[in-house]
C-alpha positions as CSV (number, residue, x, y, z in Angstrom):
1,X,13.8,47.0,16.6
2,X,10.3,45.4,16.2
3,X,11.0,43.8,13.6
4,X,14.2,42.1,14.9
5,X,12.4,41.0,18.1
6,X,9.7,39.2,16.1
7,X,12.6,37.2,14.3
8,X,14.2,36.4,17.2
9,X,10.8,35.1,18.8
10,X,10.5,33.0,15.9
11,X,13.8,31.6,15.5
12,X,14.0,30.5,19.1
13,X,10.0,28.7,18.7
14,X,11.7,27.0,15.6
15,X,14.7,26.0,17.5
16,X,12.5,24.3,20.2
17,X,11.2,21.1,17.7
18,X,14.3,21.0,16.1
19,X,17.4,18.7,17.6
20,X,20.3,21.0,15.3
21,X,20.6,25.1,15.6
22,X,20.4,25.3,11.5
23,X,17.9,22.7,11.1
24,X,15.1,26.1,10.1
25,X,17.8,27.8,8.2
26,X,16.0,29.9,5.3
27,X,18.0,30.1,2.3
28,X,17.9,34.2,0.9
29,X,17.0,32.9,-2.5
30,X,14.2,30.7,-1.9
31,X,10.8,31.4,-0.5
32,X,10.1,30.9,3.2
33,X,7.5,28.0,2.7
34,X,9.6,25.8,0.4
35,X,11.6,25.6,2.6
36,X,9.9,24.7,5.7
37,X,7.7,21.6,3.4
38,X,10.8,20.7,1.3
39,X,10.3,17.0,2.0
40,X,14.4,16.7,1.8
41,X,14.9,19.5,4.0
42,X,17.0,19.7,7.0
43,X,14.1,20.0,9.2
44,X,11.9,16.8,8.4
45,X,15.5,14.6,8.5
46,X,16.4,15.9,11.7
47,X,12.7,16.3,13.6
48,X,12.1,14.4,16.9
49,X,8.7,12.8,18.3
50,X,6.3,15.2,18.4
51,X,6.0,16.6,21.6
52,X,3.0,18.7,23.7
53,X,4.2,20.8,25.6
54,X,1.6,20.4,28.7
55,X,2.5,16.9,28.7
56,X,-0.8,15.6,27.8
57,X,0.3,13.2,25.4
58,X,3.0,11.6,27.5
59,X,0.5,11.4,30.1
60,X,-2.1,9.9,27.9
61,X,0.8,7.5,26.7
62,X,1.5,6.3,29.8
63,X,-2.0,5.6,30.7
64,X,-2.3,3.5,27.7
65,X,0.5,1.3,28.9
66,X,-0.8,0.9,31.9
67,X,-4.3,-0.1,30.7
68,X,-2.9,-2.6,28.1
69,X,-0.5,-4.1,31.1
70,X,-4.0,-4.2,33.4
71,X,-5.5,-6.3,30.7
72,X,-3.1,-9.0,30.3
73,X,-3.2,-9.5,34.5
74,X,-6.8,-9.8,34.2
75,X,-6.7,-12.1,31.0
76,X,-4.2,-14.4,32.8
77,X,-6.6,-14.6,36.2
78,X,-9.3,-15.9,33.8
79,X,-7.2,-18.1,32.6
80,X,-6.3,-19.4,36.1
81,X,-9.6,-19.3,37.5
82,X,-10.8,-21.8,34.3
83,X,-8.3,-24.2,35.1
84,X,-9.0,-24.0,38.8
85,X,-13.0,-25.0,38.0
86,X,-12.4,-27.5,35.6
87,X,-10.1,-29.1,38.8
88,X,-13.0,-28.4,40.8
89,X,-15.5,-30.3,38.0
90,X,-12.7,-33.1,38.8
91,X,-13.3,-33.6,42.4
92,X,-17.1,-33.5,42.1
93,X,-16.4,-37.0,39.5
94,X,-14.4,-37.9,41.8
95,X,-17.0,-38.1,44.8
96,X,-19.6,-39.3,42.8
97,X,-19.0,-43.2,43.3
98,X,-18.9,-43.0,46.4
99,X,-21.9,-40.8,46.9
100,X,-24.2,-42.9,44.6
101,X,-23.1,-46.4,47.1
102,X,-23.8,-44.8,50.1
103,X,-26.9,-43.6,48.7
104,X,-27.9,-47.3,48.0
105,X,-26.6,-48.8,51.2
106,X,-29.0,-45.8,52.9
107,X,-31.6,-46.3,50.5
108,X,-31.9,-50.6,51.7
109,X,-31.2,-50.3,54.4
110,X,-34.5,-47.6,55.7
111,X,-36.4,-50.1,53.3
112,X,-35.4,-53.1,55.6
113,X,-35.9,-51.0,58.8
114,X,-39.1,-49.6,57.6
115,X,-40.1,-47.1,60.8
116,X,-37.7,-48.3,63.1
117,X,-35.6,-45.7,61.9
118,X,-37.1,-42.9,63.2
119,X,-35.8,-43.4,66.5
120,X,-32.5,-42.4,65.6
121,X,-31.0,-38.9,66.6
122,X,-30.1,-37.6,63.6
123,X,-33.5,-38.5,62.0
124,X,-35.4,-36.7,64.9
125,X,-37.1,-34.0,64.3
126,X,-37.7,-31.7,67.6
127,X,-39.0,-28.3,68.3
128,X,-36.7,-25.6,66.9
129,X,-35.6,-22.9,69.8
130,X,-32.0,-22.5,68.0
131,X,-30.5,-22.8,64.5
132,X,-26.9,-23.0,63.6
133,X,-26.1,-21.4,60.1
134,X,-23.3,-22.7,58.3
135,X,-22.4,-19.8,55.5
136,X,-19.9,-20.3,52.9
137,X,-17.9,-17.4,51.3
138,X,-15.0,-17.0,49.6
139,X,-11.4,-16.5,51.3
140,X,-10.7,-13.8,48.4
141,X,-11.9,-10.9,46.3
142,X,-11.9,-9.9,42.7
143,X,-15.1,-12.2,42.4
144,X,-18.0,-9.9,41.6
145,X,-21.1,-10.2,44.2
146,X,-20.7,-13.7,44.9
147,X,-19.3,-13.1,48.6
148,X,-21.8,-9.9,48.6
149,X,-25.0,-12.3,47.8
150,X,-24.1,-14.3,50.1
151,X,-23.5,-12.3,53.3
152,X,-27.0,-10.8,52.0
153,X,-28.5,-14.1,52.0
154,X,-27.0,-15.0,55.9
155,X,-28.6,-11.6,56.9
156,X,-31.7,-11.8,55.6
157,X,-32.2,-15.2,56.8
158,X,-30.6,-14.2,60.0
159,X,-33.1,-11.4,60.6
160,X,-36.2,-13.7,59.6
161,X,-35.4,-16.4,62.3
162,X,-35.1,-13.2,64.6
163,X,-38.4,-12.2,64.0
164,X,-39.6,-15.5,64.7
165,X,-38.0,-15.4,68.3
166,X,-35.5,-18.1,67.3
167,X,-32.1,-17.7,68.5
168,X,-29.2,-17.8,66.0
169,X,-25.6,-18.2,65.9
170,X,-23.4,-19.1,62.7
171,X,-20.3,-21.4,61.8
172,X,-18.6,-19.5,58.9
173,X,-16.9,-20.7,56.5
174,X,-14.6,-18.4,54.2
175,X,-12.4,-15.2,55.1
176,X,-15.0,-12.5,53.5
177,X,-17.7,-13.5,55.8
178,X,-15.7,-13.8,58.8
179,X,-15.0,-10.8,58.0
180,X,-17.6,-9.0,57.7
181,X,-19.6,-10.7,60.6
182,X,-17.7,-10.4,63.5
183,X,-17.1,-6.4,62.7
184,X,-20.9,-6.8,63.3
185,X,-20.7,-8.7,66.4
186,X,-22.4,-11.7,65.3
187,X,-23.0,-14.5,67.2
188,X,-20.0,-16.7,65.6
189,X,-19.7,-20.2,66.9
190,X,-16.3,-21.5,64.9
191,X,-14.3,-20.0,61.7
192,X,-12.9,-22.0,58.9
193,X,-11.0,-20.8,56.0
194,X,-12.6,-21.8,52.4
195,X,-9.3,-22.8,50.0
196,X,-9.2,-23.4,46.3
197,X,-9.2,-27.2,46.7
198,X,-12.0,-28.6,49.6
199,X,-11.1,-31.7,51.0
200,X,-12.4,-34.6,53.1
201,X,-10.4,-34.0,56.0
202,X,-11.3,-30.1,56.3
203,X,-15.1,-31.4,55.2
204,X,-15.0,-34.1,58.4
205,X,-13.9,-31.1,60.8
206,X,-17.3,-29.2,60.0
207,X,-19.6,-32.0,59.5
208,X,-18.0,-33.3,63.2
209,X,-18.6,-30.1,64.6
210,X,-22.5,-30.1,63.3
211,X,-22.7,-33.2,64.9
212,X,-21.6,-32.4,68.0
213,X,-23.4,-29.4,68.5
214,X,-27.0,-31.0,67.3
215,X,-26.4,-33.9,69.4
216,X,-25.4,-31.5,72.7
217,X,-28.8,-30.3,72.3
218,X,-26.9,-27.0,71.8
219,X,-29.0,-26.0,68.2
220,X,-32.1,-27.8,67.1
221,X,-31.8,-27.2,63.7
222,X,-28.6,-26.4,60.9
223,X,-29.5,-24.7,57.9
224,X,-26.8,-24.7,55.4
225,X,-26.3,-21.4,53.3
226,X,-24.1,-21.7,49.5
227,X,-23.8,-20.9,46.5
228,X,-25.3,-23.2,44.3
229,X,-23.5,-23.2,40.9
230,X,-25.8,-22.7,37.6
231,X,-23.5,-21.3,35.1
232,X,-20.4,-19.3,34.5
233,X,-22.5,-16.1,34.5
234,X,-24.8,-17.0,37.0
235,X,-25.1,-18.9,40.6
236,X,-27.9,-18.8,43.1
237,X,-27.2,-17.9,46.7
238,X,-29.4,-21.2,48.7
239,X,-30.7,-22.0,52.1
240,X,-31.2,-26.1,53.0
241,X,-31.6,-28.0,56.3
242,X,-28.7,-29.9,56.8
243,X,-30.0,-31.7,60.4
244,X,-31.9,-33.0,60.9
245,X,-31.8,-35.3,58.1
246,X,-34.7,-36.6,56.1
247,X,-34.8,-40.3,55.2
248,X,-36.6,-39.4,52.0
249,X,-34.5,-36.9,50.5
250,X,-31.3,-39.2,51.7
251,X,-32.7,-41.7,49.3
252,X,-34.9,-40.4,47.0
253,X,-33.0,-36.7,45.9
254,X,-30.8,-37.4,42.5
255,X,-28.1,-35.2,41.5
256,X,-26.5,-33.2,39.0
257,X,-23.1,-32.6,37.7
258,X,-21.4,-30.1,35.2
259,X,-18.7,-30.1,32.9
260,X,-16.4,-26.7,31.8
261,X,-16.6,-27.0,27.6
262,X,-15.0,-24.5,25.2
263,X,-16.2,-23.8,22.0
264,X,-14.5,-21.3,19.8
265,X,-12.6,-19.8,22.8
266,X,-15.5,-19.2,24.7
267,X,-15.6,-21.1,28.0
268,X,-19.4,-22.9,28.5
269,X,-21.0,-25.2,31.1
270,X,-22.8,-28.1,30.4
271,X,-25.0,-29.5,33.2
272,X,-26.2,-33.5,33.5
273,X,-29.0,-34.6,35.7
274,X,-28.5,-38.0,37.1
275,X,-31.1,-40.4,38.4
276,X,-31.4,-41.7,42.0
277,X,-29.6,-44.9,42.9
278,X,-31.5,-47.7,43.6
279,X,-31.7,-48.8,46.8
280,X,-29.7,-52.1,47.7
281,X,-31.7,-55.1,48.1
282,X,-31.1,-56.5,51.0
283,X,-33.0,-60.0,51.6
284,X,-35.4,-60.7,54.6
285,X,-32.9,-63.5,55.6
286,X,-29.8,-61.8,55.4
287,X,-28.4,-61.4,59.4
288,X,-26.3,-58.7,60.0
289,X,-23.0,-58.7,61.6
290,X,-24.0,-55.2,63.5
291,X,-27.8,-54.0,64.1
292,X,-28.6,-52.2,61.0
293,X,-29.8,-49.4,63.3
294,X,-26.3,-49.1,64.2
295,X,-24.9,-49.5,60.7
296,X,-27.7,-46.2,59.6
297,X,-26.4,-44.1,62.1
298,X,-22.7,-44.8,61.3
299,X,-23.9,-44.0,57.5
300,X,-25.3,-40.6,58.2
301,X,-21.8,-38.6,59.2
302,X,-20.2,-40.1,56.4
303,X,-23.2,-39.1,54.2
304,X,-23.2,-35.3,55.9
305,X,-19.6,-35.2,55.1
306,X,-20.1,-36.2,51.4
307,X,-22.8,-33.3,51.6
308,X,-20.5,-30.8,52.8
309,X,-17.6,-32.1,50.5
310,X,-19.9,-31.6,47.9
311,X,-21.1,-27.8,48.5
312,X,-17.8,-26.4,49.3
313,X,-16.7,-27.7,45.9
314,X,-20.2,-26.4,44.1
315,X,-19.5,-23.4,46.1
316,X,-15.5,-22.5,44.9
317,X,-16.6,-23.4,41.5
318,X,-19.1,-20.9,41.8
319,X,-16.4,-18.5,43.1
320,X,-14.1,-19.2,40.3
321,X,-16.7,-18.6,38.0
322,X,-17.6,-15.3,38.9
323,X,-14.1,-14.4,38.8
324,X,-13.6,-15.3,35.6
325,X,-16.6,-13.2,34.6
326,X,-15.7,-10.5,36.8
327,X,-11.7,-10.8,34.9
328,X,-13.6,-10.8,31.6
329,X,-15.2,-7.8,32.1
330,X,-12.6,-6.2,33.4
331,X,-10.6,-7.0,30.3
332,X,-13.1,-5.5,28.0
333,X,-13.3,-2.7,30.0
334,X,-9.4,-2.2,29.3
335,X,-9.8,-3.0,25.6
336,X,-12.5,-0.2,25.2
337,X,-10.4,2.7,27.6
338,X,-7.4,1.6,25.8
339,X,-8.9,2.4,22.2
340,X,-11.0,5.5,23.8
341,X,-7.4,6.7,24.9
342,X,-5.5,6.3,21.9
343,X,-8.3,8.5,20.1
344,X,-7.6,11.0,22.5
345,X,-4.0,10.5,22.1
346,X,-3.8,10.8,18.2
347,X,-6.7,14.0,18.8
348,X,-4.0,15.5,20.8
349,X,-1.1,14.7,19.0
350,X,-2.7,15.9,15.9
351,X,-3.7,19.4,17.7
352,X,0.2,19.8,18.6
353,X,1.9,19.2,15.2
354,X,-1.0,21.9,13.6
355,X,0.2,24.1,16.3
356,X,3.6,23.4,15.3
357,X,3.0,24.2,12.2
358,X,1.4,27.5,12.5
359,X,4.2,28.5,14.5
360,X,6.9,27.4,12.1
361,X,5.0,29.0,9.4
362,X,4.3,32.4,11.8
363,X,8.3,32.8,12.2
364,X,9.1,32.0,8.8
365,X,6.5,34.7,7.4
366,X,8.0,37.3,10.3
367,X,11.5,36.7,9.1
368,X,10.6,37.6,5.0
């Protein structure tokens, strides 16, 4: 009776990786084991997948799939976000022309006017009570710390003008920030939304709402807080005084651009410093249809809105950047889970067919 329970035990574990009832069939004349490794046998020509019977493997399986469909979402968003900066690379060109004539026109014109300029209200500097920040952050995520350095940044610098008994209150530029300042209760004075693609008209509705509040007396100083872009694996969170303006950085500050390379597959940055345009020359004789006191201060919002322009650009090519560093590691974090689970996989795999074995070979030695 023991003996007949053991075979049965056996035939039914057999039974189990097999897809026919006869596929473990031992023949009375041959031995038990020739059987069961006869590479012509029943069993090997009719043997499924193997199969663990936890369901580890399936599990691990799946997981792999997943991983491997994870990296191709993150390889196309650095794909995206490259061409997205190269666009951005596109409209800082694009500006340029512009910006280097209005920096000449400036330039002339301050020489011509010598001190006279100083009278003007956006060139006056007065006692600071109040300062306006103007942060930029992103509208989105998936970009590494560059929304987290900057709302750093705005606090810090936020907390230092506290603590020199200045009042504060921001204009925020970007959903993140928004975000995370008005849980906070911040004092916010207006929201805008960031995009992908800055342009002049959403540029003219800050720099016009700068104006107005400098010129109300409402602030006495606006500090402007981006992301300067350096490279596509590094940008620098910055703080500069956007007005009052100063005649001599108007004229004398040059400016850089960059350019997205690729080299072997691997995306690179090259940066370019450019020289200060001259000033115009503009002759002792020459009379002027308008005062040129009159002509400066028309200059100046067109050149803050150049300046604004200008970082929201530097500062979504700095988002885009991170993001495709950000995507990139998160690709080669897939590649390296997916090959650490496949070695897991195969480790488990390999652990069920020996048990398999060890079974098949356990029945067939019980039924001799």
């Amino acid at each position: 009776m023991k003996f007949l329970c053991v075979a049965a035990t056996a035939l039914a574990t057999a039974q189990a990786f097999t897809t026919s009832p006869g596929a473990f069939t031992i023949a009375p004349s041959t031995p038990a084991l020739n059987n069961v490794f006869t590479d012509n046998s029943a069993a090997h020509r009719t043997r499924r997948a193997t199969i663990v019977m936890d369901g580890k493997a399936n599990a691990i399986r799946d997981r792999i799939s997943t991983v491997n469909n994870t990296k191709k979402i993150t390889s196309a968003m650095k794909l995206v976000a490259a061409a997205k900066v190269r666009r951005a690379q596109d409209s800082v060109l694009a500006t340029r022309p512009f910006s280097e004539t209005l920096q000449s026109v400036f330039g002339g014109l301050i020489q011509r006017l010598g001190g006279e300029a100083a009278d003007l209200p956006l060139l006056t500097q007065r006692e600071v009570n109040k300062v306006t920040l103007v942060v930029i952050t992103g509208d989105r995520g998936l970009c590494g710390g560059y929304n987290s350095f900057m709302i750093k940044k705005a606090e810090a610098r936020f907390a230092e003008l506290k603590a020199q008994g200045i009042e504060c209150d921001m204009i925020l530029i970007g959903k993140k920030g928004n975000s995370y300042f008005a849980r906070r209760e911040y004092p916010i004075r207006k929201f805008y939304e960031t995009g992908q693609n800055p342009d002049s008209k959403q540029a003219l509705a800050i720099s016009e709402e700068i104006i107005n509040t400098f010129l109300s007396g409402e602030t006495d100083a606006v500090e402007l807080l981006y992301t300067k872009f350096v490279s596509l694996i590094a940008s620098t969170p910055s703080v500069r005084t956007l007005v009052p303006f100063s005649a001599s950085e108007i004229s004398q500050k040059g400016d850089e651009v960059f350019q997205l390379t690729s080299d072997g597959g691997d995306f690179g940055v090259e940066r370019k410093e450019l020289e200060v345009a001259e000033p115009q020359d503009f002759p002792n004789d020459m009379i002027f249809e308008q005062d040129p006191l009159q002509i400066v201060n028309s200059i100046l919002p067109l050149y803050l809105n150049g300046q604004i322009l200008r970082t929201l650009q530097e500062s979504v090519a700095s988002e885009l950047a991170a993001r495709m560093q950000s995507m990139q590691s998160a690709s080669d974090n897939a590649s390296a889970l997916a090959k650490s689970l496949n070695q897991e996989y195969n480790r488990a795999r390999q652990a069920a067919v020996t048990q398999e074995i060890l079974e098949i070979v356990s029945g067939a030695a019980a039924l001799e």
